[in-house]
DSSP file (Angstrom, degrees, kcal/mol; ACC not computed):
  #  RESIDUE AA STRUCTURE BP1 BP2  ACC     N-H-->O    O-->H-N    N-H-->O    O-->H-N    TCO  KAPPA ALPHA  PHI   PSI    X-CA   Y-CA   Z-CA
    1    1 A X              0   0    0      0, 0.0    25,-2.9     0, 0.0     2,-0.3   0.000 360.0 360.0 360.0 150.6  100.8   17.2   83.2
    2    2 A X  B >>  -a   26   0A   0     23,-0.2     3,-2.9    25,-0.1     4,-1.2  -0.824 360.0 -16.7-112.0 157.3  101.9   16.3   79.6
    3    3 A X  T 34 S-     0   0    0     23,-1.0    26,-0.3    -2,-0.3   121,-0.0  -0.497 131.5 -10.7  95.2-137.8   99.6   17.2   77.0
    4    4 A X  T 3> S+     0   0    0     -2,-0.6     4,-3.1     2,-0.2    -1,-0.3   0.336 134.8  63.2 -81.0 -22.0   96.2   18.0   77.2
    5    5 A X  H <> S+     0   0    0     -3,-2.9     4,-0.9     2,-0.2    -2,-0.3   0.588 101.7  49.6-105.8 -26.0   97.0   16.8   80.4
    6    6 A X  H  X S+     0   0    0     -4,-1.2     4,-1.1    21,-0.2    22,-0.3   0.762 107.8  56.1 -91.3  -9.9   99.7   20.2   80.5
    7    7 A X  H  > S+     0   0    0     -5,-0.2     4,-2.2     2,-0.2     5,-0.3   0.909 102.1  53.8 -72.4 -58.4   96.7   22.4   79.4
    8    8 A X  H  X S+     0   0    0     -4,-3.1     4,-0.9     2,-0.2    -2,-0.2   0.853 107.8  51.6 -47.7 -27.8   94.9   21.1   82.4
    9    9 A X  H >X S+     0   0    0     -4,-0.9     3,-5.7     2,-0.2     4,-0.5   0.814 102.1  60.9 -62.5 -89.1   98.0   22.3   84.9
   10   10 A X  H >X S+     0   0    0     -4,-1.1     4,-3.4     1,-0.3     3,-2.1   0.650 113.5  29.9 -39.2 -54.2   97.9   25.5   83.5
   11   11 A X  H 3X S+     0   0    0     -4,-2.2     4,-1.6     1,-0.2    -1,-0.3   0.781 111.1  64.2 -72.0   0.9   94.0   26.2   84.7
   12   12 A X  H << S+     0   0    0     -3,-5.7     8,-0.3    -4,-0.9    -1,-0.2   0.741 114.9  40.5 -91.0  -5.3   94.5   23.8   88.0
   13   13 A X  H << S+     0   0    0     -3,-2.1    -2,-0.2    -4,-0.5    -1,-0.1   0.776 114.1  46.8 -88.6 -46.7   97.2   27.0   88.5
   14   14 A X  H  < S+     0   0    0     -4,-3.4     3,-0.4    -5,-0.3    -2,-0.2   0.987 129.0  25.7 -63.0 -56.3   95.1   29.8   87.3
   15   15 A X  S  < S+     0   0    0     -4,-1.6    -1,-0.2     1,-0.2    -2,-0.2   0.166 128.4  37.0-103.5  23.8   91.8   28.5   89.6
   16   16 A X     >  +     0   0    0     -3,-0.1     4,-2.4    -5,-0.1    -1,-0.2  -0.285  66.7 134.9-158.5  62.5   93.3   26.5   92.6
   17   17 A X  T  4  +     0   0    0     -3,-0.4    -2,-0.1     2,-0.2    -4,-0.1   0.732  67.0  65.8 -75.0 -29.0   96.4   28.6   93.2
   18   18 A X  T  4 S+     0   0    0      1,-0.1    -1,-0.2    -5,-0.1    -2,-0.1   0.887 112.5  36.0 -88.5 -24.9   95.5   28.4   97.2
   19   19 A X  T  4 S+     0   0    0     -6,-0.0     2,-0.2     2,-0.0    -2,-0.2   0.884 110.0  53.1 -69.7 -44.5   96.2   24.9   96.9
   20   20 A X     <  -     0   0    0     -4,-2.4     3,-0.1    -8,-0.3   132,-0.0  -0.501  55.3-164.1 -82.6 148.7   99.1   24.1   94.4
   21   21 A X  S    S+     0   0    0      1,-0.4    28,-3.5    -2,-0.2     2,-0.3   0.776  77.9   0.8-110.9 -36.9  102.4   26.2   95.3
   22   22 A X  E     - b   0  49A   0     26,-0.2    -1,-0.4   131,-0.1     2,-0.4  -0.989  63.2-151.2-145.3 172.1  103.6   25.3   91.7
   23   23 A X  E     - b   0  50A   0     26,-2.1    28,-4.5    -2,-0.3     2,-0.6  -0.917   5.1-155.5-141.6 161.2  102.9   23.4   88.2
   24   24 A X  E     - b   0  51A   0     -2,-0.4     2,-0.4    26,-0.2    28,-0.2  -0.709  12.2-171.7-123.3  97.3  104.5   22.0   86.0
   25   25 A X  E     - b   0  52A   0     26,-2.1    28,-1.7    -2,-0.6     2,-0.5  -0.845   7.5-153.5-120.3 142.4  103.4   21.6   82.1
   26   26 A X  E    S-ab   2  53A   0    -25,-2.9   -23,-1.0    -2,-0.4    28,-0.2  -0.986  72.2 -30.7-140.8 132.3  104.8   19.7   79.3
   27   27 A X  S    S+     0   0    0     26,-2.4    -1,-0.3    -2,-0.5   -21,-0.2   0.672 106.5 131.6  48.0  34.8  104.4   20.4   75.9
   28   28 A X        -     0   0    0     25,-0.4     2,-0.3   -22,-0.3    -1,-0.2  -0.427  44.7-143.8 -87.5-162.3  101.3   21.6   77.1
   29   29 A X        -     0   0    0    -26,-0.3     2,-0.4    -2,-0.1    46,-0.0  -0.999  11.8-142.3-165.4 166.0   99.4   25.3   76.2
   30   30 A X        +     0   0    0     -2,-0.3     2,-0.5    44,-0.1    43,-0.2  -0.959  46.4 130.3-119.9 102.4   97.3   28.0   77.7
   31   31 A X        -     0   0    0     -2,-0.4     6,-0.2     1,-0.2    -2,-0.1  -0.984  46.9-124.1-168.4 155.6   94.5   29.6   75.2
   32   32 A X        -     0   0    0      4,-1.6    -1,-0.2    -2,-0.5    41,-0.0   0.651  53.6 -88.7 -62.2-128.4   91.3   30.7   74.1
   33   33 A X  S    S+     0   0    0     37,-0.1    38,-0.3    39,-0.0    -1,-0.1   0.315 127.0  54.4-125.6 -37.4   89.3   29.7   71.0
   34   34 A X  S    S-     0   0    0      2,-0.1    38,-0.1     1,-0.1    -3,-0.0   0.802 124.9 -98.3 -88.0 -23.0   91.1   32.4   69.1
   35   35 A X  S    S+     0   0    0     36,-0.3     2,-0.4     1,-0.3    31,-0.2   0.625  76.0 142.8 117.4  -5.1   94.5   31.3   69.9
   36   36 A X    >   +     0   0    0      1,-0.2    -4,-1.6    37,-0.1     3,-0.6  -0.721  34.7 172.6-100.1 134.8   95.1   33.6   72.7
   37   37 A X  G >  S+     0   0    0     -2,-0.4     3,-1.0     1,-0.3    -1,-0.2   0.824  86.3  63.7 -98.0 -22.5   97.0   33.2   76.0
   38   38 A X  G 3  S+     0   0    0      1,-0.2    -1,-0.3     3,-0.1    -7,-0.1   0.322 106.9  46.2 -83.1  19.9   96.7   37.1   77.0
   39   39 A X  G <  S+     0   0    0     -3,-0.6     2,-0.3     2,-0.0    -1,-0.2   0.045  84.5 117.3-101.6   6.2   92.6   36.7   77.1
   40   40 A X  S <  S-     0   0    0     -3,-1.0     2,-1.4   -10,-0.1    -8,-0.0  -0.612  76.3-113.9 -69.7 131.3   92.7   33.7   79.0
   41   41 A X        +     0   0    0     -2,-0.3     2,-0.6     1,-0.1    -1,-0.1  -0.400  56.5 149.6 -78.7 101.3   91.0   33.9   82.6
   42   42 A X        +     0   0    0     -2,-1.4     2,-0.1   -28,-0.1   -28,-0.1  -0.908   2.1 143.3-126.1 101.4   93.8   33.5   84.5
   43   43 A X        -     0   0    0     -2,-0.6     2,-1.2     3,-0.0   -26,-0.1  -0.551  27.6-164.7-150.3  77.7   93.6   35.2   87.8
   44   44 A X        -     0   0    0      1,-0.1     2,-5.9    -2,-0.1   -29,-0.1  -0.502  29.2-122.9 -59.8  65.8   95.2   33.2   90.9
   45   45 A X  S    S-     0   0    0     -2,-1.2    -1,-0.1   -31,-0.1     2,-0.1   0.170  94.2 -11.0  -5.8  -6.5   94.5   34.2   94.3
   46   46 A X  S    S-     0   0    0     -2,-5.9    40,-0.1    39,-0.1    -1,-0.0  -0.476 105.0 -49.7-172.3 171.8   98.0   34.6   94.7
   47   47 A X        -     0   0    0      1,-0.1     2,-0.4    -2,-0.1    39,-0.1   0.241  42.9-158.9 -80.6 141.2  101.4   33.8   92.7
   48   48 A X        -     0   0    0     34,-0.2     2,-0.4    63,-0.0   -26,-0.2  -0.732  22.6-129.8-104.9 133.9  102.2   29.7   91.1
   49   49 A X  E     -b   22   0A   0    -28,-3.5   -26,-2.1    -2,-0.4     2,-0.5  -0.913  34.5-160.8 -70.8 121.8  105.8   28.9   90.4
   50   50 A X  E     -bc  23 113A   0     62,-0.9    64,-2.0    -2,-0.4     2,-0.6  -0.911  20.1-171.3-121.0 140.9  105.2   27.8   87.1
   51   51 A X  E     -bc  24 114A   0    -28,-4.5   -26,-2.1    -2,-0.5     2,-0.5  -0.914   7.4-170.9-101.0 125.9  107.9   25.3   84.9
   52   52 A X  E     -bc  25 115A   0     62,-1.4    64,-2.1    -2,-0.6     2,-0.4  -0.939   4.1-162.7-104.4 149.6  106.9   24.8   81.2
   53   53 A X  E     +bc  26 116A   0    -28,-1.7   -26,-2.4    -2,-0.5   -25,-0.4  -0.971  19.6 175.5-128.8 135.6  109.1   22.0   79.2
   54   54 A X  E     - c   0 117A   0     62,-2.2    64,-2.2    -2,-0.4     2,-0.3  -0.924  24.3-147.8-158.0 120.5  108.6   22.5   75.8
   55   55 A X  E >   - c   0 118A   0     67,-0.3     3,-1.5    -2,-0.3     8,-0.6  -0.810  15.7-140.5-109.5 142.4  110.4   20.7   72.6
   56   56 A X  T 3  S+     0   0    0     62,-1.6     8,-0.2    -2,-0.3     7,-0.2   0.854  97.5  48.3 -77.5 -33.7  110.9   22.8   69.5
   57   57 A X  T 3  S+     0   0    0     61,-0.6     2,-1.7    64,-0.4    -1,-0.2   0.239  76.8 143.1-100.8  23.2  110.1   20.5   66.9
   58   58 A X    <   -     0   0    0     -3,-1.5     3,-0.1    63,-0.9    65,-0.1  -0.508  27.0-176.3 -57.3  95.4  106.9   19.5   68.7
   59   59 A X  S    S+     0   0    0     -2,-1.7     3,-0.3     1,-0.2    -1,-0.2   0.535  79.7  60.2 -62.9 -10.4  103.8   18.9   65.8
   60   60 A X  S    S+     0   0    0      1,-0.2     2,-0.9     8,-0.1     9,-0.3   0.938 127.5   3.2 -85.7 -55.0  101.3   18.3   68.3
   61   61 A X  S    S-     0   0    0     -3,-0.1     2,-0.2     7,-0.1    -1,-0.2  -0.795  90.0-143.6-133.5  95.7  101.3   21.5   70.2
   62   62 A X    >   -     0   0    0     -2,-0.9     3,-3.5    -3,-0.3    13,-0.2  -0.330   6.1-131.7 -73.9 133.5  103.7   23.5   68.3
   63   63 A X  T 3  S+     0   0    0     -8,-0.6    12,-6.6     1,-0.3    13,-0.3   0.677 105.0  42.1 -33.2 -41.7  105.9   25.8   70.2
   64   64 A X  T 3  S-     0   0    0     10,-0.3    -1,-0.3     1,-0.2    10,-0.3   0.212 112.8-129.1 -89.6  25.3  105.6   28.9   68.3
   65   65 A X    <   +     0   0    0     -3,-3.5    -1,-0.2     8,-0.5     8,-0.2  -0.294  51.3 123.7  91.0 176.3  101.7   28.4   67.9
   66   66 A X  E     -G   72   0B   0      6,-1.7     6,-2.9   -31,-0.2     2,-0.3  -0.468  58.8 -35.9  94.2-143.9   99.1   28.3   65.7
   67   67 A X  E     +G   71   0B   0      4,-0.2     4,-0.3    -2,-0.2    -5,-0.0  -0.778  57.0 132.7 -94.5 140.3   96.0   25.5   64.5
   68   68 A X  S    S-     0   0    0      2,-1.0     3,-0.1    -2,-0.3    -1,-0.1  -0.136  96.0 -20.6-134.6 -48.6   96.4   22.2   64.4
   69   69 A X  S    S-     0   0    0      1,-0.4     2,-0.3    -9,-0.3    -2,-0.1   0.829 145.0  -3.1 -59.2 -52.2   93.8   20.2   65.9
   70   70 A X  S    S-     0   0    0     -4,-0.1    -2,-1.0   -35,-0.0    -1,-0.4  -0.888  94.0 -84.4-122.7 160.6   92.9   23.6   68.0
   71   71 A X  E     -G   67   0B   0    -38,-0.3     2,-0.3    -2,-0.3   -36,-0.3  -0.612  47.1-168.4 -84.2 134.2   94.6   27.0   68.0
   72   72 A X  E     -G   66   0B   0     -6,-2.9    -6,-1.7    -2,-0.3     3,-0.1  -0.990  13.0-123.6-126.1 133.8   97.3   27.2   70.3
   73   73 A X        -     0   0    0     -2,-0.3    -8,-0.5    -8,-0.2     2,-0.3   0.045  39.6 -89.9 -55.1 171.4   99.5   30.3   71.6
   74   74 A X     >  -     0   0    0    -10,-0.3     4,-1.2   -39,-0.1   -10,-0.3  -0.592  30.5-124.3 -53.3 126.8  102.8   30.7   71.4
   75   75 A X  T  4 S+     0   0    0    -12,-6.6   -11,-0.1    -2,-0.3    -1,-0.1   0.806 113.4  61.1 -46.8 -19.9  104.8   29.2   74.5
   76   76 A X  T >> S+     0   0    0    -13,-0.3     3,-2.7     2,-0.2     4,-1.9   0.943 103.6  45.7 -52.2 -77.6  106.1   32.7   74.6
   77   77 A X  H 3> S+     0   0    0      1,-0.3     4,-2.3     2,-0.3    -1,-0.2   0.660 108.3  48.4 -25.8 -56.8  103.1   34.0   75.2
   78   78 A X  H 3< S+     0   0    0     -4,-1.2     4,-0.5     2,-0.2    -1,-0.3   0.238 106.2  57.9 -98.8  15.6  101.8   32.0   77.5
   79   79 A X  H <> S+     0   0    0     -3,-2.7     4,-1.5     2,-0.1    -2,-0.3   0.674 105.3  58.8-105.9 -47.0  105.1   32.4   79.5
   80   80 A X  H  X S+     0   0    0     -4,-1.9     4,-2.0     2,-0.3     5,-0.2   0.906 108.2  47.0 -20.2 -72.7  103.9   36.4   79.2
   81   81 A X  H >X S+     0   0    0     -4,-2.3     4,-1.9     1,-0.3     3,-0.5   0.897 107.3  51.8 -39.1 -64.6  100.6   35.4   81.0
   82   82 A X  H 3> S+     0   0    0     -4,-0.5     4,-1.5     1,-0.2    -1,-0.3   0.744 110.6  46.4 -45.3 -59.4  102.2   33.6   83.6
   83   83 A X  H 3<>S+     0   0    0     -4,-1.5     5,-2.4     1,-0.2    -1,-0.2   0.526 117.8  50.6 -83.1 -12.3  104.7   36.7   84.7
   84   84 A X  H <<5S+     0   0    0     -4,-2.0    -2,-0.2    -3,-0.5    -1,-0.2   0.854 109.0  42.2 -58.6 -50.8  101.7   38.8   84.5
   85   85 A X  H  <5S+     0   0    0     -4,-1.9    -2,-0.2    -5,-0.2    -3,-0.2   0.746 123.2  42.6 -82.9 -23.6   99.2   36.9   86.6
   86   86 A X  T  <5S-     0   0    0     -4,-1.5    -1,-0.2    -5,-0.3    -3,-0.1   0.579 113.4-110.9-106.8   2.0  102.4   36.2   89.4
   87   87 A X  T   5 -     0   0    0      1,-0.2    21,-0.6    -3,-0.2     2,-0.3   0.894  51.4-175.7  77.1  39.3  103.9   40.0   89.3
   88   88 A X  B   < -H  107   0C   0     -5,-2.4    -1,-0.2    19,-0.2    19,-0.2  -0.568  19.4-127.4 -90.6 124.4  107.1   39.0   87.6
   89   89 A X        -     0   0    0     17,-0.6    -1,-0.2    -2,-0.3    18,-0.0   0.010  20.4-111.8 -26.2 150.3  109.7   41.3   86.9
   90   90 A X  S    S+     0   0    0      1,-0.1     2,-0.7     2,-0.0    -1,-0.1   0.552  83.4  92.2 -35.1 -45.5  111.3   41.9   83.5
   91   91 A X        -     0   0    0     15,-0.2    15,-0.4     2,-0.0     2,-0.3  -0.823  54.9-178.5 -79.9  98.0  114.7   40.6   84.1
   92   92 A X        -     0   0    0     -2,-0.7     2,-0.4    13,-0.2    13,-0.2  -0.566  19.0-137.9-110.7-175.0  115.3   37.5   83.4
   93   93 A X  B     -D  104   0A   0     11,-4.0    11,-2.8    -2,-0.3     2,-0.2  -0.886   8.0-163.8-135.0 147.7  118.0   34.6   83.4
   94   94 A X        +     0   0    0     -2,-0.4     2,-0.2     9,-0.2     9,-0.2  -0.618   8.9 175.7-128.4  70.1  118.9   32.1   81.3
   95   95 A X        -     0   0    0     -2,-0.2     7,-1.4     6,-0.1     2,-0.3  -0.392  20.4-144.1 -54.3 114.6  121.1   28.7   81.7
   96   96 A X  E     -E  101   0A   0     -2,-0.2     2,-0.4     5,-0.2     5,-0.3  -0.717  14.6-178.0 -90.3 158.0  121.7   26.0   78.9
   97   97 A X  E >   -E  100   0A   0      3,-2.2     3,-2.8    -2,-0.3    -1,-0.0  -0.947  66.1 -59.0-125.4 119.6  121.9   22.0   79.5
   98   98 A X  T 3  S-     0   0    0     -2,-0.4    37,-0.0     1,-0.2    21,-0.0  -0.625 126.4  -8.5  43.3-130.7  122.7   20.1   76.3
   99   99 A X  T 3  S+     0   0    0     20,-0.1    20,-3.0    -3,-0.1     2,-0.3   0.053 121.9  99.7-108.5  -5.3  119.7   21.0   73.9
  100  100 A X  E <   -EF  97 118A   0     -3,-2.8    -3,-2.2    18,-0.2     2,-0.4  -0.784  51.2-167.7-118.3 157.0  118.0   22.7   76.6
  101  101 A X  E     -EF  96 117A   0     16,-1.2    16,-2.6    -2,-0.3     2,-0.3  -0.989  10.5-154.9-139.9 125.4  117.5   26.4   77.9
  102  102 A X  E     - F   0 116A   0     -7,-1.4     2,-0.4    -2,-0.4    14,-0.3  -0.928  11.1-170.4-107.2 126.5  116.2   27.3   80.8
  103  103 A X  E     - F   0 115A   0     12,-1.2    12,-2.5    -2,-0.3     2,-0.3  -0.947  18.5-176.3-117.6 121.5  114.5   31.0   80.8
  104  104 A X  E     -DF  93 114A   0    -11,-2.8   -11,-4.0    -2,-0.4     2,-0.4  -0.998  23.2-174.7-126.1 151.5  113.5   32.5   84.3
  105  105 A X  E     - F   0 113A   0      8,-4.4     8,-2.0    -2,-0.3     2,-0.5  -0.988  17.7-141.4-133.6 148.6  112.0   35.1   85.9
  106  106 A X  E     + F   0 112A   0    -15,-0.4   -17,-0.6    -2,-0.4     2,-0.3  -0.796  27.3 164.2-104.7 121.6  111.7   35.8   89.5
  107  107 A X  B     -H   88   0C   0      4,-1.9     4,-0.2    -2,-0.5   -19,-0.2  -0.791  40.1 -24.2-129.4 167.5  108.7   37.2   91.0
  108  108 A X  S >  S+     0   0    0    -21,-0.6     3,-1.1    -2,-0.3    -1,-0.3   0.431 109.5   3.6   8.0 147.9  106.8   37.8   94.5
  109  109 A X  T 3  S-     0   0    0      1,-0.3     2,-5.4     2,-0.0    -2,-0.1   0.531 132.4 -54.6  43.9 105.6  107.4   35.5   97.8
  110  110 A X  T 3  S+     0   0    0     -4,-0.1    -1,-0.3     1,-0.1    -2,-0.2   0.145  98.5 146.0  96.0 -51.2  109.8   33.6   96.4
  111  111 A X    <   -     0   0    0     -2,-5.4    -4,-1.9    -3,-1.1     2,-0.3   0.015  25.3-164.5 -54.4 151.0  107.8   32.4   93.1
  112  112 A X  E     - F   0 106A   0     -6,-0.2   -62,-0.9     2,-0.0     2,-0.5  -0.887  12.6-152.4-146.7 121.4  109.6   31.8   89.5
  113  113 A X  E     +cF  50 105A   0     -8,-2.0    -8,-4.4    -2,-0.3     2,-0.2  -0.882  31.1 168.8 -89.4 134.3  108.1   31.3   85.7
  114  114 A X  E     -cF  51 104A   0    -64,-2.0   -62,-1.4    -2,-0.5     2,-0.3  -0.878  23.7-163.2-146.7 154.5  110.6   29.2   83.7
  115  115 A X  E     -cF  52 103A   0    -12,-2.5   -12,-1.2    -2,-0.2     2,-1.0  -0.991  10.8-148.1-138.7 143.4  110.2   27.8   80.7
  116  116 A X  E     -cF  53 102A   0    -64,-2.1   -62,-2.2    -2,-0.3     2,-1.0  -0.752  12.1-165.6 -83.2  86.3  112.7   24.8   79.4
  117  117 A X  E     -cF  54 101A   0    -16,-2.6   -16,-1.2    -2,-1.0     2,-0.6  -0.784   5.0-161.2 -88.1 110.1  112.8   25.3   75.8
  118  118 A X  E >   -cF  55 100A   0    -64,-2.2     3,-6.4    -2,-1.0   -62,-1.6  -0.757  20.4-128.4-105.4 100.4  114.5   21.7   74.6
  119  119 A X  T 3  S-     0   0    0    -20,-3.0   -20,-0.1    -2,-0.6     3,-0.1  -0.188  90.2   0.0 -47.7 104.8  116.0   22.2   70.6
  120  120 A X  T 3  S+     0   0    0      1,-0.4     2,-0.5    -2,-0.1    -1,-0.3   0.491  96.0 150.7  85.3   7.3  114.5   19.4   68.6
  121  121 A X    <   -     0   0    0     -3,-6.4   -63,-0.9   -67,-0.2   -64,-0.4  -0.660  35.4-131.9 -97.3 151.7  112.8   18.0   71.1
  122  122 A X        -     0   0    0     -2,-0.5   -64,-0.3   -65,-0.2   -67,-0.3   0.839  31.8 -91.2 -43.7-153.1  109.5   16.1   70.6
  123  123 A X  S    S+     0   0    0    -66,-0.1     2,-0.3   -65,-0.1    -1,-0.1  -0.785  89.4 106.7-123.5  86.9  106.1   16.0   72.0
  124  124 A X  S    S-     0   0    0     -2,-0.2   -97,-0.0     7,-0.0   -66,-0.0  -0.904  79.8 -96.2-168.6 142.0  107.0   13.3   74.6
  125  125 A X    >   -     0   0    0     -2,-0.3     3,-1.0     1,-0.1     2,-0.8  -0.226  55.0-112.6 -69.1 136.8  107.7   13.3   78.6
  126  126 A X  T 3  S+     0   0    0      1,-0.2    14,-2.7     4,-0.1    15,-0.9  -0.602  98.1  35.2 -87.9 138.5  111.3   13.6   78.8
  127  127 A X  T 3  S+     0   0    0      9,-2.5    -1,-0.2    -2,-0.8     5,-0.2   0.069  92.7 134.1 110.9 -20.2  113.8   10.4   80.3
  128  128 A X  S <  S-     0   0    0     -3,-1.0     4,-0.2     8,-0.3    -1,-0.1   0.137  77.9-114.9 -46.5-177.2  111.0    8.2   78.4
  129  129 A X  S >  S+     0   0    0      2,-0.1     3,-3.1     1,-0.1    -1,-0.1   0.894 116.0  68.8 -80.8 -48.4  112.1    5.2   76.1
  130  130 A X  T 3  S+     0   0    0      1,-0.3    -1,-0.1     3,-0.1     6,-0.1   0.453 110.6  23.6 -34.2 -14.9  110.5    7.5   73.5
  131  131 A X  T >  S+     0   0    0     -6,-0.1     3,-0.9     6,-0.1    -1,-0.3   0.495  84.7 139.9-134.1  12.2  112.9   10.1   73.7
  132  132 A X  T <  S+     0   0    0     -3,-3.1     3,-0.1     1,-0.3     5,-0.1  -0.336  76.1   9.8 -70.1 114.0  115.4    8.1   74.8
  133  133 A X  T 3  S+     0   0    0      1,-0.4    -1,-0.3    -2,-0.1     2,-0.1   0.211 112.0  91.4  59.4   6.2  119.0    9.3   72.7
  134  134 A X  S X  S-     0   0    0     -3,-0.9     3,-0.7     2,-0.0    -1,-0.4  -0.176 107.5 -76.7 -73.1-177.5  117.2   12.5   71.2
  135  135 A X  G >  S+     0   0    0    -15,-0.3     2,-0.7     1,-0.2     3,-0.6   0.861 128.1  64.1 -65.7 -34.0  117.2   16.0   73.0
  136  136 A X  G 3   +     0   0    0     -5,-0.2    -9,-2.5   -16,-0.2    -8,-0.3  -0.019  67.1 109.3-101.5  50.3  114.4   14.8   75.6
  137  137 A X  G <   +     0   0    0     -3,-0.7    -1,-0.2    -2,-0.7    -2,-0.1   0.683  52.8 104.9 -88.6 -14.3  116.9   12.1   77.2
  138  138 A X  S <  S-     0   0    0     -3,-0.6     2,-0.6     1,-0.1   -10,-0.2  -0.114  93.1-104.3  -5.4 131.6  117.0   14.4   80.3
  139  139 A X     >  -     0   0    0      1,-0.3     4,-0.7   -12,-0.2   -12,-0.2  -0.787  37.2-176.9 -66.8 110.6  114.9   13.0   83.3
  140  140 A X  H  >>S+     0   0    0    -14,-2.7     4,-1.6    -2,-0.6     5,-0.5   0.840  80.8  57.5 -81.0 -47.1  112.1   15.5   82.7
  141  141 A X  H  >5S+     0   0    0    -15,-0.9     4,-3.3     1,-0.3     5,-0.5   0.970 105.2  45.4 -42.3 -50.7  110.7   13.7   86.1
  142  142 A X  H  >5S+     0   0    0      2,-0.2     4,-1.8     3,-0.1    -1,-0.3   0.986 112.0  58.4 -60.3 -43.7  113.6   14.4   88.3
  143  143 A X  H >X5S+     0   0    0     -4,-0.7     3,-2.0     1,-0.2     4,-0.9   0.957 109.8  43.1 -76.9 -49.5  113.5   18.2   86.7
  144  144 A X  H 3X5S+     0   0    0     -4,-1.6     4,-2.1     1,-0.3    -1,-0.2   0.779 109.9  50.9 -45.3 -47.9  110.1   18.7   87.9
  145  145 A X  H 3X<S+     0   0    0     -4,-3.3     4,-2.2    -5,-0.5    -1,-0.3   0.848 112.6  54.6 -31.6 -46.2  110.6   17.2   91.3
  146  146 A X  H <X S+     0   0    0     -3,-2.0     4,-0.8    -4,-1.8    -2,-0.2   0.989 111.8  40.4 -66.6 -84.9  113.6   19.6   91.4
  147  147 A X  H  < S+     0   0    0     -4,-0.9    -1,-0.3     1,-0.2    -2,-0.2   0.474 111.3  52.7 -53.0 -34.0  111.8   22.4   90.7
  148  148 A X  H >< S+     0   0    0     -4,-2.1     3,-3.1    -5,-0.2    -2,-0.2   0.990 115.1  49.1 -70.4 -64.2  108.4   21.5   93.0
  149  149 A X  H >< S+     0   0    0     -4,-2.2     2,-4.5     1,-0.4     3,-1.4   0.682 109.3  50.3 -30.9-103.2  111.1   21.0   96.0
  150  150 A X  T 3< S+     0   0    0     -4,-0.8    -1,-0.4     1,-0.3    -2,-0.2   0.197 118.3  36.9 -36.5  -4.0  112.6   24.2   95.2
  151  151 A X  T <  S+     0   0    0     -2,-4.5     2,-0.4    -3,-3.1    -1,-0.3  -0.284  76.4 140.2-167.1  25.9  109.1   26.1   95.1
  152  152 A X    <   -     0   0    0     -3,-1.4     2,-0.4  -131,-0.1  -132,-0.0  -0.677  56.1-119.4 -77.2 138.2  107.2   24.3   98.1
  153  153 A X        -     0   0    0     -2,-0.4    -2,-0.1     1,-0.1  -132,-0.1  -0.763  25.2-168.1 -82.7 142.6  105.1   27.0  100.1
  154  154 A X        +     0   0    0     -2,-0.4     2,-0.2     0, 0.0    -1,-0.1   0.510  69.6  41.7 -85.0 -32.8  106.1   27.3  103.8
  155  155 A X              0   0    0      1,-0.1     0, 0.0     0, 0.0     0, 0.0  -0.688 360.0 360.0-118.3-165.9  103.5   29.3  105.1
  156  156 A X              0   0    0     -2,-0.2    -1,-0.1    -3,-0.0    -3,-0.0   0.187 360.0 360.0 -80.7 360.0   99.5   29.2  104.4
């Protein structure tokens, strides 16, 4: 989901975790009233792979936080939740493509939080016409795909 439509991934992870094996949200965010992603209830009956795609010079839901329609966390932050709520290790690894950086960490069964932080990129689905010769000319679709494939559950 992109958007508002990537806030709604984030809870369809936290409260139907026994269905989805991962989610994927872009330029969406995970928060309270206050602005917070570590008091959100986020408690998954067991561990989401989760991808966030996130463009840094997104004004709609800006990476590093704060108001602007509503208060929104940091992506950071809500990358924090996410390696709480799935039992994520510490370590993590990092790979660039073009404008983008991929941050993961690997946690339980199999599961990984990553977040695709893309430098200058928009509030827009990436591979669109809209972002089309900017930083988000990447087929965001195809990485998501990638990344659900890569993070299908096998058993029940």
């Amino acid at each position: 989901g992109m958007s508002r439509g990537g806030m709604m991934t984030h809870r369809i992870g936290c409260e139907l975790a026994s269905r989805v094996a991962a989610i994927a949200p872009v330029s969406g965010n995970m928060a309270t009233a206050t602005g917070s992603a570590a008091d959100v209830p986020c408690n998954p009956t067991r561990p989401v792979s989760v991808l966030a795609i996130h463009g840094t010079a997104d004004g709609v839901i800006p990476i590093a936080g704060g108001r602007v329609d509503i208060p929104f966390s940091p992506l950071v932050d809500v990358m924090a939740k996410w390696r709480m709520a799935d039992g994520c290790g510490g370590a993590s690894s990092a790979s660039t493509d073009g404008p983008s950086t991929t941050t993961s960490w690997q946690c339980p069964g199999g599961t990984t939080v990553a977040m695709r932080v893309v430098q200058g990129g928009w509030h827009v689905w990436p591979g669109t016409p809209t972002g089309a010769g900017g930083p988000d000319a990447f087929d965001g679709s195809r990485v998501v795909a990638d990344f659900f494939a890569a993070h299908a559950r096998t058993s029940g």
